[in-house]
N, C-alpha and C positions, 0 to 999 in steps of 0.2 A: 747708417743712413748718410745722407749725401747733405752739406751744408745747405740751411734752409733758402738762401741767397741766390744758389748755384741751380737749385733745383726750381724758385720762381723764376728767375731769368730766362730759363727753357718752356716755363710751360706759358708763360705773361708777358713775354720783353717787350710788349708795347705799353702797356700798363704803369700810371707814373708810380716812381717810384719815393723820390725825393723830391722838395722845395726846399728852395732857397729865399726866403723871402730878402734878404739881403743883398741881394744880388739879381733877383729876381730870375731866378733860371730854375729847371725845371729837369729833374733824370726820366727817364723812363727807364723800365728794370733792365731792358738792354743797353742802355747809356749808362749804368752808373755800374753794371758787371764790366765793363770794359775798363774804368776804372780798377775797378776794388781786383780786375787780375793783372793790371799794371803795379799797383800797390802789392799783392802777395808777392809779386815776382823781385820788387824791391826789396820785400823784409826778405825773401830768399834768398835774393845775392847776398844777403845780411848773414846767412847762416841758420835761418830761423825754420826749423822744423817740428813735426807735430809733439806736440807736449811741452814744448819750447814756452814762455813766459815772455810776454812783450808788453811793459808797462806803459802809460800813454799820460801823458802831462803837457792836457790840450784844453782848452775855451771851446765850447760847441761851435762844430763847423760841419760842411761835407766832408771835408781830412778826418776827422774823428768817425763819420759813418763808414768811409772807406776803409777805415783799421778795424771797425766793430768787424763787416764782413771778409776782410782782406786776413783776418790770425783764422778765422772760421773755415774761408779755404783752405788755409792751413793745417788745420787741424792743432794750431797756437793758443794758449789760453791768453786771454786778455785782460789786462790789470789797471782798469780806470784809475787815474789819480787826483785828488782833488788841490785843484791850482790857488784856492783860497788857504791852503797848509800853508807853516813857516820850513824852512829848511831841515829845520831839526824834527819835526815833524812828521815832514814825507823821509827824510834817513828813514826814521822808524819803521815806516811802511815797505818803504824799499829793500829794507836789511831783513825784515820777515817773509818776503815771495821770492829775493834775488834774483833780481830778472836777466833773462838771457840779452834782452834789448832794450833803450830805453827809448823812444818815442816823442818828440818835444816837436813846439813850432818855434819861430823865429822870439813869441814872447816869454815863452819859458828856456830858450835854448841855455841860458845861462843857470836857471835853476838845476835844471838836470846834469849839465857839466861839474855843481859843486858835490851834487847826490852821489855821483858812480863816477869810479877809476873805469868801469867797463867801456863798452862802445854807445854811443847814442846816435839818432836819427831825426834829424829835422825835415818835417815833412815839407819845408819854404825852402830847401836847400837840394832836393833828393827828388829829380824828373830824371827816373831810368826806365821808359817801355821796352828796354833791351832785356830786362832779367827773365831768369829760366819761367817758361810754360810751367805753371803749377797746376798738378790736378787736383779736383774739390779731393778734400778730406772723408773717407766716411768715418761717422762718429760713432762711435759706441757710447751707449745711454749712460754709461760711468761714469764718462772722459771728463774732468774739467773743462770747462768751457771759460767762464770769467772768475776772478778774485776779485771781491770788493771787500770796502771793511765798512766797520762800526766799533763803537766802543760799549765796554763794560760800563758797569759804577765808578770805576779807580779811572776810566780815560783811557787805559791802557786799549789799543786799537787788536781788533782782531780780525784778523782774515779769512773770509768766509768763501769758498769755495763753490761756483754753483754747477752743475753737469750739463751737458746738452740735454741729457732727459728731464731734467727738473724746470729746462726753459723750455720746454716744449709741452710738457705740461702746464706751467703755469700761462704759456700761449693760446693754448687748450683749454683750459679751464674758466680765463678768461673772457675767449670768444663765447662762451656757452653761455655766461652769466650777463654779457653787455649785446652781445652781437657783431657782427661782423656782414658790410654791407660793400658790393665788388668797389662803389667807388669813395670810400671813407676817408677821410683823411685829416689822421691823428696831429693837434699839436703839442709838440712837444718843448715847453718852456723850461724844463726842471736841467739843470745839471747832469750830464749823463758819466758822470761819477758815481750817482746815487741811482741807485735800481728804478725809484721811478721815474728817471729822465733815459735808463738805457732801454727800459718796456719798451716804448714804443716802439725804438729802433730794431730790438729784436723781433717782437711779434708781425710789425707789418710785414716783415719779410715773409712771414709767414701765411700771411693772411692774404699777399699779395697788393695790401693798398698802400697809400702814401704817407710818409712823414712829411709835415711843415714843423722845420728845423729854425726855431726863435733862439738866438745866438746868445739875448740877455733881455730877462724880464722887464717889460717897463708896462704898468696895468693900460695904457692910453693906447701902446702901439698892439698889445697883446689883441684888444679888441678889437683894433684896426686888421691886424690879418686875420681875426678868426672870422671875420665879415667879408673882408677881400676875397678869401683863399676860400670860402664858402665850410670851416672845416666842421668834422660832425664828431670827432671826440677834445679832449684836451685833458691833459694830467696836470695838476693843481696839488697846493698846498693848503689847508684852510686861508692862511694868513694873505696867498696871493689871491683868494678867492674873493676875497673881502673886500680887497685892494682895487679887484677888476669893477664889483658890483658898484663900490665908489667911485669909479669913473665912468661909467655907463651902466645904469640897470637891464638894458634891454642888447643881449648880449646877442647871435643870428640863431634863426628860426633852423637853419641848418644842423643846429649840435643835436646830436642823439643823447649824448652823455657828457658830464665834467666829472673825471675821477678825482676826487679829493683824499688824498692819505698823506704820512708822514709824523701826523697829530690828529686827534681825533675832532671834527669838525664840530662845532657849537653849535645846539641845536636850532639857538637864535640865526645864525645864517643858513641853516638849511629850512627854516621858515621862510626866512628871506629870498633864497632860490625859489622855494613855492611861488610862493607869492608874484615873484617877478615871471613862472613859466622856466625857470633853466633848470634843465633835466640834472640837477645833482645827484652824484654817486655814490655819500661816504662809504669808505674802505678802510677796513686794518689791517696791514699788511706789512713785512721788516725783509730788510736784507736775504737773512737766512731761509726766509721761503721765496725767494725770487718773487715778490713782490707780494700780491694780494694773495690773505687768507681768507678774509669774507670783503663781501660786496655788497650796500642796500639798492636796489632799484629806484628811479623817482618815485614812484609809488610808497614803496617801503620807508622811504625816509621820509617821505610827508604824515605817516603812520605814526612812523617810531624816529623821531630824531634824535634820539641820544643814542641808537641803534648803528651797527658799523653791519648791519645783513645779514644775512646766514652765510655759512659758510660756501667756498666754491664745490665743485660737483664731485672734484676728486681730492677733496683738504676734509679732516677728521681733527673738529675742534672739542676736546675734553678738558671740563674745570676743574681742577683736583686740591685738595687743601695740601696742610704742612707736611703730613704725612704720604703724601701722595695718591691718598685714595679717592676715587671720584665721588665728587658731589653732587646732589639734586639739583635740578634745574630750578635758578631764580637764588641760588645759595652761591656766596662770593668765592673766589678763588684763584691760581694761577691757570692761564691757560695754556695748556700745550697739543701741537700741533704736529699731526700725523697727515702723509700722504706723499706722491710723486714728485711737490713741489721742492720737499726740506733737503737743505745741505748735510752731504753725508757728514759733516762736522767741521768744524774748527781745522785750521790748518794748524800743524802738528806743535809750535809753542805753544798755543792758546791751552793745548791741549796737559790734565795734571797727570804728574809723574808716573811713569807706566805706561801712561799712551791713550789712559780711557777718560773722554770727555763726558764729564758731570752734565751734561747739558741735556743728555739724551734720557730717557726711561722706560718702562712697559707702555706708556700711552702715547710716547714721541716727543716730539722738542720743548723742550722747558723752555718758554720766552719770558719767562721773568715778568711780566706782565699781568695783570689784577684785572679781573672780571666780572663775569658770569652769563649763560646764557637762560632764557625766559624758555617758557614752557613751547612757544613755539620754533626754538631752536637758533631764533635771534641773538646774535651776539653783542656786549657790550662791554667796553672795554674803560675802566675807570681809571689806574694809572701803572708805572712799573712796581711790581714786589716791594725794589729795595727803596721805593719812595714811600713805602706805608711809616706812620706816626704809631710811635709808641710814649704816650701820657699817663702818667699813675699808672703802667701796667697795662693798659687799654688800647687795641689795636683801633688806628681809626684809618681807613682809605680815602685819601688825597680827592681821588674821582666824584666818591660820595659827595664829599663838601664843596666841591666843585658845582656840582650836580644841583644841589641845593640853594647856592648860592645864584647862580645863573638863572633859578626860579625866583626870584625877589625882585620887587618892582626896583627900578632905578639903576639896575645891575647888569651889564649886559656882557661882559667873558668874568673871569676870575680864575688866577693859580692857588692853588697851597703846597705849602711845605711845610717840614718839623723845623724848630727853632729852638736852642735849648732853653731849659729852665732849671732853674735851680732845685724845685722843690718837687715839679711833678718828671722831669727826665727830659720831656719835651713840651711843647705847646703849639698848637695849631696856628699859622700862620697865614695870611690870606693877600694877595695883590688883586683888586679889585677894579673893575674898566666900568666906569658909568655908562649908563645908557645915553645915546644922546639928546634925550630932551631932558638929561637932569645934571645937568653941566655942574650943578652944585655941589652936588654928591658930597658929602663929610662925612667920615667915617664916627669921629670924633663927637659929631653934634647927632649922630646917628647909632650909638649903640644898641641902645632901647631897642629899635626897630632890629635892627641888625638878629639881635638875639632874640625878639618875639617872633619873626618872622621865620629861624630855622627851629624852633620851640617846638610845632608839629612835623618838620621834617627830621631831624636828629635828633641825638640824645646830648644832652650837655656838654658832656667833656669834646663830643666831638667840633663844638663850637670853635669860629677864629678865636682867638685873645688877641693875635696881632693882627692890626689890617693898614696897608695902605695904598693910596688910589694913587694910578698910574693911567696915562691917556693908552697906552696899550703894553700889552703884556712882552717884554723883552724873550726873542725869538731866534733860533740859531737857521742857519741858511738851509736845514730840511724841512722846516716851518715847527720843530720840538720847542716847546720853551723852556729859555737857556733859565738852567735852577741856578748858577753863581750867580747871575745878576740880578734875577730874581729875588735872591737873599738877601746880598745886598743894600738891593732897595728896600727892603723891609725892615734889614738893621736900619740905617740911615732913614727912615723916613716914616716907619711902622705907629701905629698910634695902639694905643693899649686899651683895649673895649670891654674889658673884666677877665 
């Protein structure tokens, strides 16, 4: 099949394609292929042909959407990098995919020069409409398409490969569960380094409507173009969701949807979206399945907010314990996921000795991730595997106490983690956000409640021991809360409540 890009611009090319709210200009799908085949014809004079690797160490721009489509004509895989890394950092990244090219603007140009002895490409340097005529690519459903990474438990980054058939399903799967409407127009705030800032860019093409392309989060301007630009989706992070509703609650009657993923959104704000009218989305979704694996409709979430939806129409969510064997509905477990979306694996490091990646099984991708789904097939997702606590022998789930916690008056997010202990192995650990009409909050002057309070929702052991209050919960730039600092604060600051 013929690049999803190449094949809107023939059937839509009046139809916008892209905004710039920055600049305030505007593509339509035949103004910005004209583009994106000025750009393939530059990475060609480059050498760069299909299967070819062309890593990209850019700050959201149009340059960045014109490389997303411009390696696609190609039939080039695309290797987003993220410009928040240290040097040593992105080596790491760079020495795991070896790219045929490497991609920079004027502000990274010097990073990339320290990265690779190879060739690099500054797109503020590099105006060639003279390079060869490129014709689209067709893709076989196999083909790598992009490499993004993520990390293990150990940090160690892994490169995840996704195919043009796994992005066109999960394009697909998407449209079924949100909808798709001819004049939509997606914003997109997130980094498109990370799967859910490059969605959009891929899917509109597909769907034929527009990206409004927001260059860098700020929650005051976010709501000014999502009112300006009239737009009717937006991908979010819990934590910027938060951020926007604190600057304005009443967000434009135009959105259809706000997809929230990255972290699972606290039920407390998806109250809050009720309440205020904004059609929120929660999703669960990772890297490795090119984005969303469940979806909750507004509806759904105002139902079940602790709920991340049932799963998409072509994703196959099973809970399965230690052993692998599947478990009852409503019985905790890992979840792994089957369907068109998953990465055929790990690129070949990540991969252990022999070549066969651990990751995969009879029931499909082990995500390391802690769940369960209810009787109606809704999903809930409590926290990763390797973050369960183990006390006197006792498993307890991070989510749970979570879960619990964020049910008590006074209380409005909360983390836990393990923290050692001398005598039982570990000890439940808790970082606690007051609600805001209880500014006072002590943990310290508050055990009593603390522990009568999850008295009927837990069982003892799974109680905090340690707790300390934080104005918010320390967050790394996918909106995940970062556990080193998190720890931290809990050594340094933790108060001891029995």
């Amino acid at each position: 099949m013929r690049d999803a890009f190449s094949r809107r611009a023939d059937t839509t090319p009046d139809s916008e394609a892209l905004i710039d709210p920055a600049t305030d200009r505007t593509w339509s799908y035949a103004d910005l292929d004209a583009d994106v085949r000025d750009t393939a014809g530059v990475l060609a004079s480059q050498g760069i042909a299909p299967g070819d690797r062309v890593a990209v160490l850019m700050e959201p721009r149009p340059a960045f959407v014109r490389l997303v489509h411009a390696t696609a004509r190609l039939g080039a895989v695309l290797v987003p990098l993220n410009v928040q890394l240290t040097v040593p950092e992105l080596r790491e990244h760079a020495s795991l995919v070896d790219p045929d090219l490497f991609v920079c603007e004027s502000g990274t140009e010097s990073v990339a020069e320290a990265l690779v002895d190879g060739p690099t490409l500054s797109v503020d340097r590099s105006r060639s409409p003279d390079g060869p005529r490129v014709e689209p690519h067709r893709w076989e459903e196999d083909e790598h398409r992009v490499v993004l990474f993520t990390s293990g438990t150990t940090g160690e980054p892994k490169g995840v490969p996704l195919t043009a058939g796994n992005l066109r399903a999960s394009a697909t799967a998407s449209a079924l569960r949100l909808g798709v409407l001819p004049d939509d127009r997606w914003l997109d705030p997130l980094p498109p380094y990370h799967m859910g800032g490059l969605a959009p860019i891929v899917r509109s093409a597909v769907y034929g409507t527009a990206v409004v392309l927001q260059r860098e989060f700020d929650p005051d301007r976010t709501v000014t173009l999502a009112t300006e630009y009239g737009v009717t989706g937006m991908s979010v992070v819990p934590t910027m969701l938060r951020r926007l509703l604190d600057a304005d609650e009443s967000l434009p009657e135009t959105l259809r949807f706000v997809l929230t993923g990255g972290a699972p959104t606290p039920p407390a704000l998806v109250a809050r979206c009720a309440a205020s009218g904004i059609p929120v989305c929660p999703t669960y979704g990772m890297t490795e399945t090119a984005s969303q694996v469940a979806t909750a409709t507004p509806g759904a979430a105002h139902e079940r907010p602790e709920s991340s939806g049932r799963p998409l129409s072509t994703t196959q969510v099973t809970v399965v314990n230690d052993d692998g064997e599947r478990v009852p509905a409503g019985e905790t477990g890992e979840l792994v996921v089957d369907g068109p979306t998953v990465t055929p694996g790990y690129l070949d490091r990540n991969k252990q000795e022999g070549g066969e990646d651990e990751s995969f099984g009879p029931h499909g991708f082990h995500t390391g991730d802690v769940g369960y789904r209810d009787e109606s097939g809704y999903v809930y997702v409590l926290n990763r595997r390797s973050d369960r606590i183990i006390t006197g022998g006792k498993n307890v789930h991070p989510g749970e106490v979570i879960a619990a916690l964020r049910g008590l008056p006074g209380i409005a997010d909360a983390f836990v983690l393990g923290l050692s202990d001398p005598e039982w192995g570990e000890r439940v650990g808790a970082l606690i956000v007051p609600a805001g009409d209880d500014e006072g909050f002590d943990p310290s002057d508050k055990p009593i409640s603390i522990r009568e309070g999850l008295g009927d929702r837990l069982a003892p052991y799974k109680h905090p021991r340690t707790v300390a209050v934080v104005d918010a919960l320390p967050r790394t730039v996918s909106g995940t809360v970062d556990r080193d600092r998190a720890r931290k604060r809990l050594l340094a600051d933790g108060v001891e409540i029995g």
